[in-house]
N, C-alpha and C positions, 0 to 999 in steps of 0.2 A: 025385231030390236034385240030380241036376247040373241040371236042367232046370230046378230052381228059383233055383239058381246062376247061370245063365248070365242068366236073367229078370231075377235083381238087380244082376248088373254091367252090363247091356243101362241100367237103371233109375238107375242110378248114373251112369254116362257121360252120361248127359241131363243130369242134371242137373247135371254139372259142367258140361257145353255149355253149359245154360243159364245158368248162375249165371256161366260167364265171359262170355256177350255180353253179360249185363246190369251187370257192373262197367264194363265195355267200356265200351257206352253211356252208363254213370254217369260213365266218364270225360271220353269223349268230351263231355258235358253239360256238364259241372264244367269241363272248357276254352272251351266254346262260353261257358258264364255269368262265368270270368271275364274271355276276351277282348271279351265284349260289355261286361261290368261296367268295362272298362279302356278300352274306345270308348266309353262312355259318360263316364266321367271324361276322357278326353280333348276329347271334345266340351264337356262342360262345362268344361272349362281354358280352350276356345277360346271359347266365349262368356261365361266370364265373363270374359276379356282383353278381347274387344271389347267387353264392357258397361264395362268398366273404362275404354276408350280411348274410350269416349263420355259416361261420368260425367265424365271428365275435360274432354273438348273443351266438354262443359255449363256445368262451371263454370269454366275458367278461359278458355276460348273461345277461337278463332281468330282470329288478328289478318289483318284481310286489307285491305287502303290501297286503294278509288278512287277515284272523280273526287273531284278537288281536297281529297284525301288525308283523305276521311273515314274513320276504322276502323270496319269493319267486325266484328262478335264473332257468327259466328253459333251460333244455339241450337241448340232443339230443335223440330220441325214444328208450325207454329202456322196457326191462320185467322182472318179477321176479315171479319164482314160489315156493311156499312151500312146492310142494308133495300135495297139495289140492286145495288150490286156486291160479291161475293167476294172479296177479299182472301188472297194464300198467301207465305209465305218460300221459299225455294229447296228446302225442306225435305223441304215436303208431297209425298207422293205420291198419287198418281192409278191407283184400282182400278175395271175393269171387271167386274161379271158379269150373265149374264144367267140366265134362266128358262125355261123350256118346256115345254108341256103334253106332248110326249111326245118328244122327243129334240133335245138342245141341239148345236149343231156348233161355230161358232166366231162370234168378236166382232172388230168390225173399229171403226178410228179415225185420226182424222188432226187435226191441231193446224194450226189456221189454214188457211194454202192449200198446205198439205204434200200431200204423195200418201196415201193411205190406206195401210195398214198392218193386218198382223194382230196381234190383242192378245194377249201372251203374260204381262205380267207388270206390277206398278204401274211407274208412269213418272213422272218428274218436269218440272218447267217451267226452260228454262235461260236464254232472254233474258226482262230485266225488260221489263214492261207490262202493256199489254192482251195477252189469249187468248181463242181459241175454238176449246173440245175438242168436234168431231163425233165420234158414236159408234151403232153400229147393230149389230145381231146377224143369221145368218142360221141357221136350226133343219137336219137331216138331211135336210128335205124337200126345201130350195129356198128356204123362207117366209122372205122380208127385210123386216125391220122396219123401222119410217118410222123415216129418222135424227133422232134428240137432238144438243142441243148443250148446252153450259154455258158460259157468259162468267165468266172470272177474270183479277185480275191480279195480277201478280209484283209483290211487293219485293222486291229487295235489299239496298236503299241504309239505312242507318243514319241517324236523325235528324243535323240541321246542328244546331251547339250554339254560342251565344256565352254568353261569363259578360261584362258590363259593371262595371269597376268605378271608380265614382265618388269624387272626392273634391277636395283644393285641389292639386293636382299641377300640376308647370312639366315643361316643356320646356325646357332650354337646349342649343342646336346637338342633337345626336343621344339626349342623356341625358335621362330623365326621373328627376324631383325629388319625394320628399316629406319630411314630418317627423314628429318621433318621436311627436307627438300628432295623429297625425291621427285621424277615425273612416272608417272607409272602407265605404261604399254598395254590394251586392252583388246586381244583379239578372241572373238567369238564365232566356234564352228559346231555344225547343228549334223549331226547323219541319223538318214531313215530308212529303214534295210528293206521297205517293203512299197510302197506307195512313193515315197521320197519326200525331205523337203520343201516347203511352198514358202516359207518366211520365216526370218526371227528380227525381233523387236526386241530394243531395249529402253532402259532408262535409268537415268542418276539421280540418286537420294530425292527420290520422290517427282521428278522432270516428266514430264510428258512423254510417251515412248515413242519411239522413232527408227524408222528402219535401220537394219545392221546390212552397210553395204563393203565396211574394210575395218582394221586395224584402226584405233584412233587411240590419242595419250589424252594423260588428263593429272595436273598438279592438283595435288591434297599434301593434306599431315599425314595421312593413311589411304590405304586403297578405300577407296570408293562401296559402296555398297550398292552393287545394278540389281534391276529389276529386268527378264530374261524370261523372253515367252518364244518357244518354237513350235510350228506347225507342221503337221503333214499336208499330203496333198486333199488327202479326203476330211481334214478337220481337227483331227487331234493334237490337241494342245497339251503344252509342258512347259511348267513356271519355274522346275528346279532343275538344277545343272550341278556337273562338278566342278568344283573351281582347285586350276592348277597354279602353285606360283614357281617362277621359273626365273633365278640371277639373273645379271649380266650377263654371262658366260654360256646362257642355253642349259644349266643342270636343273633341273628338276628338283625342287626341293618338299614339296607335298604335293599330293592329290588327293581330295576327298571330297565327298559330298554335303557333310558337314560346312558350319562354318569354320573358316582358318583363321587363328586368332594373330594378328601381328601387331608385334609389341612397338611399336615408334621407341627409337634411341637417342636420346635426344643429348645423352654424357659422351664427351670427345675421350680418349685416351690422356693417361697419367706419363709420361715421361720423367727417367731417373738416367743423371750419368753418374760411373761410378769409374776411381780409382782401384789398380787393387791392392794397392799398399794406403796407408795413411798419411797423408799430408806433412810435410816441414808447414809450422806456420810463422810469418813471418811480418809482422802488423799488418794482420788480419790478412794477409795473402796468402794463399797456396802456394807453397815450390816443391816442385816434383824433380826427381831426375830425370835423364832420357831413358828408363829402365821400365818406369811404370807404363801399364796398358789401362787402358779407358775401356769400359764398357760401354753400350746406349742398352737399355731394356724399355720396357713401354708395356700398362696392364691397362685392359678394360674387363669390367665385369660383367657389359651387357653384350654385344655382339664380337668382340674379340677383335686385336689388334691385326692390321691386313699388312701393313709396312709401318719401317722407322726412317728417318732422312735426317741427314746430317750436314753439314760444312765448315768447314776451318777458317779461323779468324777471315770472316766477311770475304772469303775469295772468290768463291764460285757461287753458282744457285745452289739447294738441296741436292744431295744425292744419295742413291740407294744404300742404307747401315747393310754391311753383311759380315762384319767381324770385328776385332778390338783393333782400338788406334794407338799409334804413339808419337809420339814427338822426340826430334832428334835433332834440330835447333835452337838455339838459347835465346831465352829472353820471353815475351808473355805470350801466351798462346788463350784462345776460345772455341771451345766446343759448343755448336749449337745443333739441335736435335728437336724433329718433330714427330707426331703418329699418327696414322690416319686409323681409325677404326672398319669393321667392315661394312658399313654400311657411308663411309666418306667421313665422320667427324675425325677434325681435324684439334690435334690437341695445342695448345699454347706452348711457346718455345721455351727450352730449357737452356738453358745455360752454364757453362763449369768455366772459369779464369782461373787461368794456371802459370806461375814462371817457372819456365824449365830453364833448369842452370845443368848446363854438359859444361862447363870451363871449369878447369880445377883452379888452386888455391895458387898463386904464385909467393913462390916461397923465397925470402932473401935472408943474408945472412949480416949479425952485425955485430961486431968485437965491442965489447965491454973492456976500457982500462981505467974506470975510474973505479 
């Protein structure tokens, strides 16, 4: 009877041994699953920040200024090929691997006339242009393989962008002039001296953007303020352009990267005719001789006067002022006189009434006998 006692606390203490190494272990487990479970989430905190801080730089991009202050917005890793050359942004990385029928050792490479190198890990291209990646492997044996090469070449650089915009615009000393009826001419050309061209987009005072396929007009009080995105082929983007304006006439009147400030004219020209002698007055009328010359003069303060026009008592339409008038017929005469500004305002007519006496005195004679 004790022997059968002793058997089953022999049998008992087992399996309390046992059943605590295995809580043990289930504990040991249950911390191992959730400090993994918690480096797992922490890994995923950490990538999804960096997926976050790269949705980000995707779409609102990096603004980076070089030569001759073009912005740069770079993306995401792009290629473009021509049928000859390879095309890459800053972006792209560059992976080696190789193969071997029975034991692979290591991969070697060198970029241009660099020194060789052992390949550990993708690489990137950091001055723009041409490239030439040599690249070979050598197996456990010894067995080195005829070196490969590949020709590619860097962009960096963001398309150049000018918007031109056309229309009847003055120049006076530093300020450019228009008016409140203009229609203003908007063409937009993109060049990319390395990759090329892939698109430009635009948009008006805040519109939705929309491909640039030609030339289009567009009535305002003022030129427009566009929004102006071009692309290369491999990705890089550019939101700032220079904007040209350019008369009627095709001259060139600024170019700059800057904003162009234009001033709207909204005052017509002041029109004056003038006598150059003073007046006979004669209840309240003007009488001149046939002697006197008429000037037209005409002032503006903002964009400057472009023509003056004139016609003679109601006979004709307007015609071009180019010099003093006179009259040489008796009896009443009207000068009327208009001014266009250079940007088209049109000033209110002026007026001068005048009688011109060319007939002299007739004189008679008569005896007095009283």
């Amino acid at each position: 009877m004790k022997k059968v006692s002793i058997l089953s606390l022999l049998i008992f203490t087992a399996f309390i041994l046992i059943s605590g190494a295995a809580i043990s272990q289930e504990t040991v487990s249950t911390d191992e699953a959730v400090k993994t479970d918690e480096a797992v989430k922490t890994d995923e905190a950490v990538t999804t920040d960096h997926l976050t801080m790269e949705d980000t730089a995707a779409e609102h991009a990096e603004k980076v200024y070089e030569k001759e202050d073009v912005q740069l917005l770079k993306g995401q890793p792009k290629t473009f090929t021509d049928g000859y050359n390879t095309y890459v942004n800053d972006k792209v990385r560059f992976e080696l691997f190789d193969m071997d029928n029975v034991m692979k050792d290591s991969v070697m490479y060198k970029i241009d006339d660099a020194g060789e190198q052992k390949y550990t890990e993708p690489f990137t291209l950091t001055d723009e242009g041409s490239h030439v990646i040599y690249y070979y492997s050598i197996d456990k044996m010894g067995n080195k393989e005829a070196m490969k090469s590949i020709n590619v070449i860097l962009d960096k650089t963001a398309p150049e962008t000018l918007v031109t915009i056309t229309a009847p615009f003055s120049k006076n000393g530093e300020n450019i002039y228009a008016a409140e009826t203009f229609t203003y001419n908007y063409t937009i050309s993109s060049k990319d001296n390395i990759s090329g061209v892939s698109a430009i987009t635009y948009a008006v005072s805040g519109e939705e953007h929309k491909q640039y396929v030609k030339p289009f007009s567009l009535n305002s009080l003022a030129p427009a303020v566009l929004e102006v995105t071009s692309e290369d082929r491999v990705g890089n983007l550019t939101k700032k352009y220079t904007t040209k304006i350019v008369d009627e006439n095709g001259n060139t009147l600024s170019e700059s990267v800057e904003d162009i400030k234009i001033i709207v004219d909204k005052t017509a020209p002041v029109v004056e005719i003038k006598a150059d002698k003073a007046f006979y007055m004669k209840e309240k009328m003007n009488v001149a001789s046939k002697d006197f010359k008429y000037t037209i003069t005409a002032a503006d303060t903002e964009s400057g006067v472009k023509t003056i026009f004139y016609r003679i008592d109601n006979k004709s339409d307007f015609i071009l002022y180019t010099g003093e008038l006179q009259f040489n017929t008796n009896g009443m005469h009207k000068i009327e006189a208009i001014a266009k500004d250079a940007v088209g305002n049109t000033s209110k007519t002026t007026t001068l009434d005048v009688f011109v006496d060319i007939i002299p005195a007739d004189t008679n004679i008569r005896l007095i006998t009283e």
